[in-house]
PAPA-457742 format. One line per 10 residues: number of its first residue (from 0); for each residue x, y, z of C-alpha. Coordinates in Angstrom, 2 decimals. Example, Ala and Ser with C-alpha at 12.3 -4.5 7.8 and 13.67 -1.06 7.14 Angstrom:
! residues 2
0) 12.30:-4.50:7.80  13.67:-1.06:7.14 .
***
This chain:
! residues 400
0) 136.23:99.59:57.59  132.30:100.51:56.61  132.47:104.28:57.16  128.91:104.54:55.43  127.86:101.97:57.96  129.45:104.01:60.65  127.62:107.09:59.49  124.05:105.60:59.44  124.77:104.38:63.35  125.43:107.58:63.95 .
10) 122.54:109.41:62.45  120.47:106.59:63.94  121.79:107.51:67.39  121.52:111.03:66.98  117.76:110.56:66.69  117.51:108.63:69.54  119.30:111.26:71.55  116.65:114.15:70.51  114.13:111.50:71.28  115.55:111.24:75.08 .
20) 116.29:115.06:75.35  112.52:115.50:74.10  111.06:113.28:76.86  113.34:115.20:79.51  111.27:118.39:78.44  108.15:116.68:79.12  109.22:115.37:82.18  109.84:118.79:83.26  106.27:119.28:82.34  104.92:116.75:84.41 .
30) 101.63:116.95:85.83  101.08:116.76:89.96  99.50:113.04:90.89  96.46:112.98:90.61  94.37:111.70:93.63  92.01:108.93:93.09  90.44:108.11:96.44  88.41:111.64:95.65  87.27:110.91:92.81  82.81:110.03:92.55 .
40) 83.53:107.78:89.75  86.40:105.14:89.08  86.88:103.13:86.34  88.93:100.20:86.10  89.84:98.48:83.05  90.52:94.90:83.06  92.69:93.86:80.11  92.88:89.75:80.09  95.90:89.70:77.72  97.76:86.51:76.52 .
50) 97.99:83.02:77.37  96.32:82.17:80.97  96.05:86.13:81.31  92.15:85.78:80.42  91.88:83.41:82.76  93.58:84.33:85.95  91.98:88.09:84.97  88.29:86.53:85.55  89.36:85.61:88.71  90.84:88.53:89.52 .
60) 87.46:90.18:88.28  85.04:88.03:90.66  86.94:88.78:93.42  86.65:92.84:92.69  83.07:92.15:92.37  82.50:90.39:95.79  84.79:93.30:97.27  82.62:96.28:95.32  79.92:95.49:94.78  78.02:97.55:96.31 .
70) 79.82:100.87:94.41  79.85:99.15:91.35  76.01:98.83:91.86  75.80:102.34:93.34  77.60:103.35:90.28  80.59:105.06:91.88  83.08:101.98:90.74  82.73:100.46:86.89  84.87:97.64:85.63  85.44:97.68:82.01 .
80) 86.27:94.94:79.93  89.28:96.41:77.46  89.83:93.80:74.40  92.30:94.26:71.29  95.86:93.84:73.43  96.52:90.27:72.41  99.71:89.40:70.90  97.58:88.27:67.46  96.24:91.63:66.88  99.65:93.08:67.67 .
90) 100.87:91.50:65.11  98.56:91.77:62.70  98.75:95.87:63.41  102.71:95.02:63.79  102.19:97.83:67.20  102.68:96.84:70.53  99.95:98.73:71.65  97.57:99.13:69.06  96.24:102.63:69.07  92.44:101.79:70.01 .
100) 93.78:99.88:72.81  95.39:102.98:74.11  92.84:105.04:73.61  90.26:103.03:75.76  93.07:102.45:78.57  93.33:106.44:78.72  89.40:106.45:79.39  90.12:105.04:82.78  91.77:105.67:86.32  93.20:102.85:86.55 .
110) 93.76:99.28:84.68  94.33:95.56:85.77  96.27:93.46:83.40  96.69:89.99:82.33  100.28:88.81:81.28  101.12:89.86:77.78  103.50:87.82:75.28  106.96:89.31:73.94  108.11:88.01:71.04  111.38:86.82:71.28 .
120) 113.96:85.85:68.53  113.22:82.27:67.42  109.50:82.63:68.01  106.41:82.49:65.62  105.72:86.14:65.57  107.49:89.37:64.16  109.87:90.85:67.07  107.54:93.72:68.09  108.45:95.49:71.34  106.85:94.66:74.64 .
130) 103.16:95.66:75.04  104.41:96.42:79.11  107.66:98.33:77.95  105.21:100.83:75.52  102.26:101.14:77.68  104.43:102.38:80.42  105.94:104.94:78.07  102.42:105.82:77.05  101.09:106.42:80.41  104.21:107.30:81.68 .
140) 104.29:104.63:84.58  107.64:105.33:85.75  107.45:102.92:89.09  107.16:99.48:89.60  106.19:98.86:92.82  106.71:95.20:94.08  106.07:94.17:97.64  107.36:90.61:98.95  106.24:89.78:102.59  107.50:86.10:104.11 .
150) 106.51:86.83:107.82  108.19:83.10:108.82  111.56:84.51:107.60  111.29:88.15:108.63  111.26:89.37:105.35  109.06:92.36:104.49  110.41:93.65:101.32  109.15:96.94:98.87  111.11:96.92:95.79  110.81:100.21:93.95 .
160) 112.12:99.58:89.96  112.50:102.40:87.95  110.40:101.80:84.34  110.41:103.66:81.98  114.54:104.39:81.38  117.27:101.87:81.89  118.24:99.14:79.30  114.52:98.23:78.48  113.56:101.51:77.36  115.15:101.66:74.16 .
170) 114.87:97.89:74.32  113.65:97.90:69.96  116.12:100.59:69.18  119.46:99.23:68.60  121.69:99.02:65.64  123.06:96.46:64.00  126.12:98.67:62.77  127.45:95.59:60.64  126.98:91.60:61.08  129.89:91.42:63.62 .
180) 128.82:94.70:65.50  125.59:95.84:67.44  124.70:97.66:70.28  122.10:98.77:72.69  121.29:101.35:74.73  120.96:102.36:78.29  119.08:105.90:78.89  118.97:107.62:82.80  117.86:110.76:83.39  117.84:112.97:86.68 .
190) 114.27:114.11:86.79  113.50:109.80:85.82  115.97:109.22:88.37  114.86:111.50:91.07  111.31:110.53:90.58  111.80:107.01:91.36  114.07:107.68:94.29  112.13:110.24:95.78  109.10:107.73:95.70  110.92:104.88:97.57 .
200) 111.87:107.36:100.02  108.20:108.88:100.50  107.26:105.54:101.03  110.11:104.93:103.76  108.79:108.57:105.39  105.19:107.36:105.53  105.30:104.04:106.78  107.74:104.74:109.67  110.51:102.69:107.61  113.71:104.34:108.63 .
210) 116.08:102.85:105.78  116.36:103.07:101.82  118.42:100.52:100.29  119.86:101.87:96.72  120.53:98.92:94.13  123.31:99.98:90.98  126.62:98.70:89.24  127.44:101.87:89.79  131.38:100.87:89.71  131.02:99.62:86.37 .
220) 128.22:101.60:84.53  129.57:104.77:85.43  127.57:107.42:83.59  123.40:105.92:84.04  124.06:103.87:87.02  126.18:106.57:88.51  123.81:109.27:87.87  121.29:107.03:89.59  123.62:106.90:92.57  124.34:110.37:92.36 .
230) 120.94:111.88:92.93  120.02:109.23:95.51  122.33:110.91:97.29  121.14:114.23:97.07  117.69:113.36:97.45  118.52:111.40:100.72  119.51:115.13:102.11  115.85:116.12:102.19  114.90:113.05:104.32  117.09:113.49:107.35 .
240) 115.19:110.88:109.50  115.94:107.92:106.90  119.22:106.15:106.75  120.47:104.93:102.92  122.93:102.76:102.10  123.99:101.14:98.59  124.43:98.00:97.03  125.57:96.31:93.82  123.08:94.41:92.02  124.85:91.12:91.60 .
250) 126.11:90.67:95.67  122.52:92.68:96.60  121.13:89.13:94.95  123.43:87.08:96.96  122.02:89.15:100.60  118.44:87.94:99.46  119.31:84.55:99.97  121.53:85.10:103.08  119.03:84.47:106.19  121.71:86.30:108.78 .
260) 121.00:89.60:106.51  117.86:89.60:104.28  115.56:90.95:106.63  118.23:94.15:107.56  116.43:95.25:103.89  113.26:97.20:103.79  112.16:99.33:100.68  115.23:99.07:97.77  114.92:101.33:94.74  117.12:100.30:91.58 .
270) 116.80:100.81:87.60  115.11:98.77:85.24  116.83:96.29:84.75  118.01:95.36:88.08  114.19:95.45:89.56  113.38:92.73:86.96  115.75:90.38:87.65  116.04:90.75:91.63  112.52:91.22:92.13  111.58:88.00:90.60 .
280) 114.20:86.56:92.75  112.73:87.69:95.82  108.72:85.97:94.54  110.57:82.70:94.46  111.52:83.37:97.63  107.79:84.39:98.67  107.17:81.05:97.05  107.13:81.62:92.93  106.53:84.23:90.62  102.56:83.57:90.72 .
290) 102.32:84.41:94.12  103.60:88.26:93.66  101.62:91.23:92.11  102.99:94.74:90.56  101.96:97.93:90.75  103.00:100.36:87.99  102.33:103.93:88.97  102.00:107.36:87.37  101.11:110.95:88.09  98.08:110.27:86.21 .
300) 97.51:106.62:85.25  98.27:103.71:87.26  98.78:99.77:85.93  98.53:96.54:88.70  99.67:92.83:86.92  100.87:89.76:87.89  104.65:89.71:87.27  105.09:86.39:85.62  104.57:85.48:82.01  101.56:84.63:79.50 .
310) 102.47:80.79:80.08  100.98:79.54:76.54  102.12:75.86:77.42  99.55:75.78:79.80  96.49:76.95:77.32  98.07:74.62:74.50  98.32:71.29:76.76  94.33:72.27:78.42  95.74:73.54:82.12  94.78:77.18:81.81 .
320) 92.27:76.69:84.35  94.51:75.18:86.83  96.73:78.54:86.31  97.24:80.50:89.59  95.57:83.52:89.89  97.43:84.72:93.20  99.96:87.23:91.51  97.01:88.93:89.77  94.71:89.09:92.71  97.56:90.75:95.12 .
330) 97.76:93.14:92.12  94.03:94.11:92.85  94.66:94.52:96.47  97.16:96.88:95.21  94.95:98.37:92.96  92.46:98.87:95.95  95.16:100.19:97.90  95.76:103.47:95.06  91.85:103.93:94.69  91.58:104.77:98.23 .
340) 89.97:101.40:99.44  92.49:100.68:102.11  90.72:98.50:104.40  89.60:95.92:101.57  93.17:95.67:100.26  94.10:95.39:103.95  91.42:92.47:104.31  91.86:91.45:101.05  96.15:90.86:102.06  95.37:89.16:105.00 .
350) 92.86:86.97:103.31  95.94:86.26:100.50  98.16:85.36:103.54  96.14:82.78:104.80  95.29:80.74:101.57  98.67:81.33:100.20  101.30:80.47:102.92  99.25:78.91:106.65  96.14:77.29:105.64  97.31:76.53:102.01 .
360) 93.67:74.12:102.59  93.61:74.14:98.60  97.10:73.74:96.70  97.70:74.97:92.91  99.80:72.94:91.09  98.51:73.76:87.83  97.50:70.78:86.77  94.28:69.00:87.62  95.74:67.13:90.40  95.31:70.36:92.13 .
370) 92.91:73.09:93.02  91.53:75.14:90.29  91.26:78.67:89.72  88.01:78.90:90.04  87.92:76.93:93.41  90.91:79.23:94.65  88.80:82.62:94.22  86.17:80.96:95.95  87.97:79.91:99.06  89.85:83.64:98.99 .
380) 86.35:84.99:98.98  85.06:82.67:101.64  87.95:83.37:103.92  87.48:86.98:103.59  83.65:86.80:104.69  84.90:85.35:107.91  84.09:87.89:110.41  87.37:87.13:112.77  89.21:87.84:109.93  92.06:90.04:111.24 .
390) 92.19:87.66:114.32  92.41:84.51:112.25  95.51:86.93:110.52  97.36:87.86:113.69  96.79:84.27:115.36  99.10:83.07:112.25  101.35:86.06:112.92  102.17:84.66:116.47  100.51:88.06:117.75  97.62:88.26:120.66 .
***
């Protein structure tokens, strides 16, 4: 047996523990949210990223403009072009975030962002840690907020995914104790835990929503999951009017697919891990991963992104410009949506809802036998100068 191999696992995990109990103290610190919609001046950083990101993000970016421009003119909105997170200047800096990057990201309210490359093993590039997984620990974006709405098959779905704890956290920070022996690590904490929670359920409160759906393996993972479990169920006390109920992850993925139950399910709160794999689930269901956007929200700072990858193939073989930009732009109705806009993301939803699953008048395949990017912004922004908008909507809806 290696006990000097043994030992430095140890000491390695022993620093990662005063890490964790370090990041509980500033939890305890935290800040109260800050409150965009009264702010005179936002700023929005638009960070293109990797593969198509650039692409889809300049999309994304005429549609803002058509929606604000009038503040951006007035001066009260600015969007701001953030360069330097691209997985080539990662890697030459060998940082997931380089630290000029994070510096301008910190200069505004809130940012828009293109997908982002991870390396993985057996690719070109040094295995540096997620751009996503760090600036969320920057910024402290504990929630990912996913919506998935399929009004044909009832299903009106809020995911709320824990972000910054879980397996992903701590995703660069295993050991290889020996060639036959590694491990990971999986971090929960109550005050990441309650946060979370207590969001989904504020959520429920406010939108007269009168069920919470918790996701775990709690009968398995028995300490993080069933801490998670543990304070939902304390925190469910202070919301009397709100029924909960719990699920395991892997039949909770089965009851997505089951059309006698899936539409029982409303708002759903789960760790990391989980909210990756069933939320992407549930945008196939929507109709594919491009067609969903992400929210991921701080007391402070505040990130909206499409949810699916950088998709290189497509810049290498000359179809970046057939890319879809629909996940991005439902992540700037989002982003409206925080910044106090509410009726343009409402407009700007609708508008999404009628290109994307009745008219569907232009089709992205992403090749160049279908529409383009370009030409799907335009139609978007043509459909949401129609003044009958919202009846147009509700006539689709099967509602007078």
């Amino acid at each position: 047996m290696d006990m000097a191999a043994i030992e430095r696992a140890k000491e390695h995990f022993g620093k990662v523990v005063k890490e964790q109990m370090e990041r509980v103290e500033q939890m305890k610190r935290a800040s109260s949210w800050t409150d965009l919609s009264k702010k005179d001046r936002i700023v929005i950083g638009i960070v293109g990223g990797d593969g198509i990101g650039p692409y889809i993000c300049a999309h994304a970016r005429t549609v803002l403009e058509f929606l604000l421009g009038e503040e951006i003119a007035a001066g009260k909105v600015e969007l701001r072009t953030i360069e330097g997170l691209t997985i080539e200047n990662r890697v030459r800096l060998l940082k997931p975030l380089p630290p000029e990057v994070l510096v301008e990201l910190k200069r505004c309210d809130v940012i828009l962002k293109g997908p982002t490359t991870t390396p993985k093993k057996g690719d070109p590039w040094p295995n540096i840690e997620s751009a996503n997984v760090s600036m969320r620990r920057e910024l402290d974006l504990f929630a990912n907020v996913r919506p998935v709405r399929v009004p044909s098959k009832s299903i009106d779905w809020m995911f709320f995914r824990e972000n910054t704890e879980g397996a992903y956290i701590l995703g660069s920070k295993g050991v290889n104790v020996t060639d036959d022996l590694a491990f990971d690590f999986c971090v929960a904490t109550t005050q990441g835990c309650e946060r979370i929670i207590r969001l989904a359920f504020d959520y429920a409160k406010k939108n007269g929503i009168g069920k919470v759906t918790v996701v775990t393996k709690a009968n398995v993972v028995k300490a993080t999951d069933g801490k998670f479990l543990g304070v939902a169920e304390r925190v469910a006390k202070d919301y009397p009017g709100i029924k909960w109920d719990d699920w395991f992850i892997d039949i909770m993925t089965a009851k997505l697919l089951d059309e006698a139950r899936r539409h029982e399910f409303k708002v759903m709160v789960m760790p990391n891990l989980y909210g990756d794999i069933i939320t992407d689930e549930a945008a196939q269901i929507q109709g594919g991963v491009g067609t969903a956007g992400s929210a991921n929200i701080g007391t402070r700072y505040a990130m909206f992104e499409a949810i699916h990858g950088s998709a290189p193939r497509m810049v290498e073989e000359g179809r970046a410009a057939y890319a879809d930009p629909s996940s991005i732009i439902k992540a700037a109705a989002m982003l409206l949506n925080h910044i106090g806009r509410t009726e343009m993301s409402r407009r700007l939803e609708m508008a999404l809802d009628i290109c994307c699953q009745y008219e569907r008048r232009l089709v992205i395949t992403g090749r160049p036998n279908g529409a383009s990017g370009e030409q799907f912004a335009q139609y978007l922004m043509d459909t949401l100068k129609d003044q009958d908008l919202e009846m147009r909507w509700n006539a689709y809806q099967g509602t007078k």
